[in-house]
C-alpha positions in Angstrom: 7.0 13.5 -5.4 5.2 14.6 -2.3 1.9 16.6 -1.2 0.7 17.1 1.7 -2.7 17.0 0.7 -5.0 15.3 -1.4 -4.9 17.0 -5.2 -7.6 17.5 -6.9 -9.3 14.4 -9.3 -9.3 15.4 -13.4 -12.3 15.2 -14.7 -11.0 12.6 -17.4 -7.9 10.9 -18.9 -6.5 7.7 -19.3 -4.0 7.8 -16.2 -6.5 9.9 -14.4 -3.3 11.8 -12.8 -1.8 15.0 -13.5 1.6 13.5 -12.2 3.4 10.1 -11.6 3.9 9.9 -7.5 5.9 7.5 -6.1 5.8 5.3 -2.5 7.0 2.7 -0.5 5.6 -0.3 0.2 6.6 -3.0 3.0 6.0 -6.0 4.5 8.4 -5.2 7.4 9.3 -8.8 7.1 12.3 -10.2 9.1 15.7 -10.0 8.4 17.9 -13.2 9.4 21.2 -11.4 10.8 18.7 -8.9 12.6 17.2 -8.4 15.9 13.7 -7.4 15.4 14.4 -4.2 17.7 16.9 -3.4 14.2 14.3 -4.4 11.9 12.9 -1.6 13.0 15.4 0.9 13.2 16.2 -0.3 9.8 13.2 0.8 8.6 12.9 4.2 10.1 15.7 4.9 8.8 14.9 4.2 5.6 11.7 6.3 5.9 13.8 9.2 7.4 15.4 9.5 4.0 12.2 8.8 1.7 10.9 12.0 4.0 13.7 14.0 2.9 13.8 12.5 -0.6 9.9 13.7 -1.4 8.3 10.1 -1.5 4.5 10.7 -1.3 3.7 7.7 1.2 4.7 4.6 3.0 2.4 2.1 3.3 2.7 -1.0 5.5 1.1 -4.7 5.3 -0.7 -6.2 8.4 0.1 -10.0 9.1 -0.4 -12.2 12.1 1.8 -15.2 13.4 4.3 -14.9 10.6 8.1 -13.4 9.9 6.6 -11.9 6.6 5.5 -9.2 9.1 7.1 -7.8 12.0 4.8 -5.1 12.7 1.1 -7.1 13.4 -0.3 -3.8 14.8 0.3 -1.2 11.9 -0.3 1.8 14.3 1.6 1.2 16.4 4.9 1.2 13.8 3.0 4.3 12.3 2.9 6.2 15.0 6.4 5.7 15.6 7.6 6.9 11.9 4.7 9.9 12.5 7.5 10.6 14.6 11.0 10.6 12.6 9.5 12.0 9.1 7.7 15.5 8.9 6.2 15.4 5.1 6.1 11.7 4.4 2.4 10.6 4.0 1.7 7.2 6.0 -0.7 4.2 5.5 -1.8 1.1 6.3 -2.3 -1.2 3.8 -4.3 -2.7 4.7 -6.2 -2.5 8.4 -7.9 -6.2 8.3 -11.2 -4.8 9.6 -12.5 -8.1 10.6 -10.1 -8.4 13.5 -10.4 -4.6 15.1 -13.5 -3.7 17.0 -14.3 -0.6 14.9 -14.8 2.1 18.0 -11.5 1.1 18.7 -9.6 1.3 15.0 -11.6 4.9 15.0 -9.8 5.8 18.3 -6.6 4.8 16.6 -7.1 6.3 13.2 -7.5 9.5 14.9 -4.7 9.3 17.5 -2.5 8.5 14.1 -4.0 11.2 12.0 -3.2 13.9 15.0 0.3 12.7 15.4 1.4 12.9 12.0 -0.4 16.1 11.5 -2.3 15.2 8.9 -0.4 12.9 6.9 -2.5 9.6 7.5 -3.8 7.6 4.4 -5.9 4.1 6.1 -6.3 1.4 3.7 -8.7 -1.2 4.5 -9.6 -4.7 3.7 -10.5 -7.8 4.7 -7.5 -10.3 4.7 -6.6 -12.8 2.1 -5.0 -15.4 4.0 -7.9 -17.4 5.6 -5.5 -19.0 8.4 -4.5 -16.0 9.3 -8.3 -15.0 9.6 -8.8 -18.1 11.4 -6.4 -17.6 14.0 -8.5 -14.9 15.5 -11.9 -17.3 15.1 -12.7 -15.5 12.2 -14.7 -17.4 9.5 -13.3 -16.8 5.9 -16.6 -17.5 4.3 -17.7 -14.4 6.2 -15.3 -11.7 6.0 -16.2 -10.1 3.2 -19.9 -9.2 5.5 -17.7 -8.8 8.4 -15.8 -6.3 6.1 -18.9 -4.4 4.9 -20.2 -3.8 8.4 -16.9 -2.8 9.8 -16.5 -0.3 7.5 -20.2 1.2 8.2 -19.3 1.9 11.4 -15.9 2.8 11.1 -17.1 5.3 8.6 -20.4 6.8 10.6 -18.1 7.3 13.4 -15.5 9.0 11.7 -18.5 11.4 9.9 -20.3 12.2 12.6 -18.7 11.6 15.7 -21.1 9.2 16.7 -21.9 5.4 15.9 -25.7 3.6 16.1 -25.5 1.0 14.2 -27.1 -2.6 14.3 -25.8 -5.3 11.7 -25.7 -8.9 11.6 -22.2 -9.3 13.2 -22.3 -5.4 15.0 -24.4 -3.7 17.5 -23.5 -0.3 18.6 -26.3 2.0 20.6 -25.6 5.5 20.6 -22.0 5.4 21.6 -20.0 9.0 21.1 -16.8 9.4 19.2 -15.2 12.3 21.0 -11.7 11.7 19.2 -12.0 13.1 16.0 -9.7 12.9 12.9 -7.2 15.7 12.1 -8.0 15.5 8.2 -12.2 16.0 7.9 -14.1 14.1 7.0 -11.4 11.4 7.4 -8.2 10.7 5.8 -7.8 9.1 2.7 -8.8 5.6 2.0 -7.4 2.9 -0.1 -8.4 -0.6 -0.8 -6.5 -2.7 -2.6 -8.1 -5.6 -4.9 -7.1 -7.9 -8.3 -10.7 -8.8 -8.2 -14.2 -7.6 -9.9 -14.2 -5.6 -6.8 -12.3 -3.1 -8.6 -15.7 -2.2 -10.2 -17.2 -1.0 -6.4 -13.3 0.3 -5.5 -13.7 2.8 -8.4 -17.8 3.7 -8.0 -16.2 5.1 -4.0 -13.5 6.6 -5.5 -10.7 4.5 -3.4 -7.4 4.8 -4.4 -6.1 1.5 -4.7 -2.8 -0.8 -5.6 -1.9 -4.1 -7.2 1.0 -6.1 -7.8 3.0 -7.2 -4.9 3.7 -10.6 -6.5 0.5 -11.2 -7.2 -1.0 -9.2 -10.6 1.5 -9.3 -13.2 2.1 -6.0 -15.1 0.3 -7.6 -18.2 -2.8 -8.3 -16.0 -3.4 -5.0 -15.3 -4.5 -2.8 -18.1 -7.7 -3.7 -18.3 -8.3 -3.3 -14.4 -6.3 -0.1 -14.7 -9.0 1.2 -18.1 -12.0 0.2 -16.3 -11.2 1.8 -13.0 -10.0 4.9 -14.7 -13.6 4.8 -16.5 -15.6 4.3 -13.5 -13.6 6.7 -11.8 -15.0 9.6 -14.2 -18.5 8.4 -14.7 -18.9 8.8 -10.9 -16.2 11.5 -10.1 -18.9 14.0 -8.8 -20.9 11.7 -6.8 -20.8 14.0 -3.2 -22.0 10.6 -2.1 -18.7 8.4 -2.3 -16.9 7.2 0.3 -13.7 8.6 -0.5 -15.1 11.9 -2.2 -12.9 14.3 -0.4 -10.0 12.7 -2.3 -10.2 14.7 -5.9 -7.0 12.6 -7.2 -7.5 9.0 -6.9 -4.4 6.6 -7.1 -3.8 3.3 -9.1 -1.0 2.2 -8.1 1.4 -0.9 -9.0 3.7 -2.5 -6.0 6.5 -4.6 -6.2 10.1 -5.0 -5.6 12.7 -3.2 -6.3 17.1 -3.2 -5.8 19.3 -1.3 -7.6 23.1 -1.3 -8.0 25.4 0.1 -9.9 25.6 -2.9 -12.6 23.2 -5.7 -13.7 25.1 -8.3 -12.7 25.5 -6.9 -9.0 22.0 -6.1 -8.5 21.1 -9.7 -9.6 23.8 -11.7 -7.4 22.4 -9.6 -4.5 18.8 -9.7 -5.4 18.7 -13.5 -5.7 20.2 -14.4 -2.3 17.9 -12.2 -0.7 14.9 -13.1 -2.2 14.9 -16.7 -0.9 14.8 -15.1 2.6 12.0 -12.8 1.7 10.5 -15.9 0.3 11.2 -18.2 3.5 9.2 -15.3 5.4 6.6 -14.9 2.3 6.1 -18.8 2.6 6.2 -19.6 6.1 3.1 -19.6 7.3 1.7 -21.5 3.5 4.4 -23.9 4.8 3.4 -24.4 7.9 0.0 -25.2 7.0 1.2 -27.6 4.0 -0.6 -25.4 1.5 1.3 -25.0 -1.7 -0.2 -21.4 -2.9 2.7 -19.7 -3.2 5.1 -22.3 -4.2 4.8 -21.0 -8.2 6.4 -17.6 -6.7 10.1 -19.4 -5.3 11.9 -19.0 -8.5 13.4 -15.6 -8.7 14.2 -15.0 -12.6 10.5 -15.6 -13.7 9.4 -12.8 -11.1 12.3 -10.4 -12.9 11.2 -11.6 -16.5 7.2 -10.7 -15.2 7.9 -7.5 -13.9 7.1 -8.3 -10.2 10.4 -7.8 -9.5 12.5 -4.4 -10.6 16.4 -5.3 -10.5 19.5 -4.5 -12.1 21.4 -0.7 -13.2 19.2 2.5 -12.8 19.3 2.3 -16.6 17.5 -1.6 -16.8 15.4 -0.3 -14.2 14.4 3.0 -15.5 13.2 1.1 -18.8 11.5 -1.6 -17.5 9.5 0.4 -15.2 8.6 3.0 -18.1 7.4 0.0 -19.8 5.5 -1.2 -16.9 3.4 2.7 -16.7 3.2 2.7 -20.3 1.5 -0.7 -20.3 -0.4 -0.4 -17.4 -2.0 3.2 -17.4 -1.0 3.7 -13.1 -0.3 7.1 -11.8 1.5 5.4 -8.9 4.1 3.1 -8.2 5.4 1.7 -4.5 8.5 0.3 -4.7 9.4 -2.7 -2.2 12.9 -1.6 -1.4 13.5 -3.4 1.7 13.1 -7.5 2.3 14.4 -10.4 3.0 18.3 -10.2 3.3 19.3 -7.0 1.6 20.8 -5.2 4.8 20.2 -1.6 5.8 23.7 0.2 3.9 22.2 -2.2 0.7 18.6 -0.8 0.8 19.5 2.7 1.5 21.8 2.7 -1.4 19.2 1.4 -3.5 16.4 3.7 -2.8 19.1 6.4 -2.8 20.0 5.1 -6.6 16.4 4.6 -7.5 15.9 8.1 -6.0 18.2 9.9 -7.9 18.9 8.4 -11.3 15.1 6.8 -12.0 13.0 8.7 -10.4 13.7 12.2 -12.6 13.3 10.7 -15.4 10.4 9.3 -15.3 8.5 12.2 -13.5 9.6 14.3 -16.3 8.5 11.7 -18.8 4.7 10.5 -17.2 4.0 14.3 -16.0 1.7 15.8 -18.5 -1.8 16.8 -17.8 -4.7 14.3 -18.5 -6.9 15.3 -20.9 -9.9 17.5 -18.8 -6.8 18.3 -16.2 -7.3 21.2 -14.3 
């Protein structure tokens, strides 16, 4: 499941992919019976064994002033993983860009990209959750130009090792980058969007990611077709922002226990996902906005596909039906949240890993059509 590097992009095909790859996503959200100090060891621990188990990539969520994240600086949990994992790629997902000064996220990006050796992916965005943006007296309504410019210089700094730049919201005068990323030009880049965004993500050649709650396995195929079509009408564009990466990635998030039975996995899943969804929630809560509200009920998530629970069997089939449907070449499974318990998760990802995984890599492996 893992590569070091970047593969390179067919030149067409439906799944765009010569292989199905597999992640982790994670909130890092808080555990009830934990310290947070655990949280974390919880986690690395979990990643020590997705490093050894092949996983492609972990990818971790940035939140502010909530329990649905316990790591508000993604780096600086990164650079600790960089540190217990030797193949494991690892990724933000997303750096908010609208709350970083950009010389400094380059300075970062770097530092990360050195200490793992290579093995950084940086996805970027510009938040969803306008308290959270307007914690840091950041205006919703302009985020998405906040974004824009952000990236500009984040990107001409990374390039060329110097930023000039003069925007609306950012000035920089001929300031040098001396750190410079491990990976050249950069590593890769992900941005991950349900929206007619997905038009632009595909035209730059991002990889990108849905699900996570959110996007429904049914609500994808089309998304999925037309980024897949995009994606080889400008594959050769020398131009794109995320040209160096010849294998883009549609990916589909969301979670995922297993046990040995149905019934097991269920009577464990549900308890834990109300604590997931307390920490999910809390800040929506706190402001008295009821957004989420239609995502408390755990069985509807199971019956949508947002949520992947039950026997390696009833998992194996429901997520073959999930690729077949969808047309991804990815998948991130949320293996740890709310309650679940570290000897819980790591026998789940250690189930998933052994009696779902092989089978569908040997069933979603052939070459796209044009595959070199």
């Amino acid at each position: 499941m893992s590569d070091s590097t970047p593969r390179a992009a067919p030149a067409s095909g439906g799944g765009g992919s010569t292989a199905l790859r597999f992640g982790i996503f994670d909130w890092l959200d808080q555990c009830p019976s934990l310290e947070i100090a655990d949280v974390y060891e919880q986690r690395l621990q979990m990643l020590e064994y997705a490093d050894r188990a092949g996983y492609y990539c972990y990818h971790i969520a940035e939140h502010h002033s909530t329990p649905l994240s316990r790591a508000p600086s993604p780096s600086v949990f990164l650079a600790a993983a960089a540190q217990r994992t030797r193949r494991l790629r690892l990724g933000s997902l997303v750096h908010l860009l609208p709350l970083y000064n950009p010389l400094r996220l380059i300075d970062e990006i770097c530092m990360l990209d050195h200490l793992s050796r290579g093995r950084l992916e940086v996805g970027v965005g510009r938040g969803i959750q306008p308290w959270e943006l307007r914690l840091y007296n950041v205006d919703p309504q302009e985020s998405r130009a906040i974004f824009r410019e952000a990236l500009e210089v984040l990107l001409m700094g990374l390039r060329t090792g110097r930023v000039d730049y003069e925007g609306q919201y950012l000035t920089f005068r001929d300031v040098p980058v001396v750190m410079r990323p491990y990976q050249q030009p950069y590593p890769p880049l992900w941005y991950p969007t349900s929206s007619p965004e997905i038009e632009w993500v595909a035209r730059e050649g991002f990889n990108t990611i849905a699900g996570a709650l959110f996007s429904p396995p049914r609500a994808l195929p089309e998304r999925v077709s037309t980024y897949w079509r995009i994606q080889r009408e400008h594959g050769h564009d020398p131009q794109r922002i995320n040209a160096h990466v010849r294998e883009p990635k549609y990916g589909f998030a969301c979670h995922v226990y297993v046990a040995e039975t149905d019934s097991e996995a269920l009577r464990v899943a549900r308890a834990a996902y109300q604590d997931f969804f307390a920490n999910f929630n809390w800040l929506f809560a706190l402001r008295g906005d009821p957004y989420v509200e239609r995502l408390r009920e755990f069985d509807p998530l199971v019956e949508q596909g947002l949520m992947l629970v039950g026997s390696p069997a009833t998992v194996r089939a429901r997520l073959q039906d999930i690729l077949t449907l969808t047309g991804v070449n990815y998948f991130a499974g949320v293996f740890a949240w709310g309650s679940l318990g570290t000897e819980r998760i790591l026998r789940s990802l250690q189930l998933f890993t052994e009696q779902v995984v092989p089978a569908l890599r040997a069933g979603n492996s052939q070459p796209a059509e044009g595959a070199e």
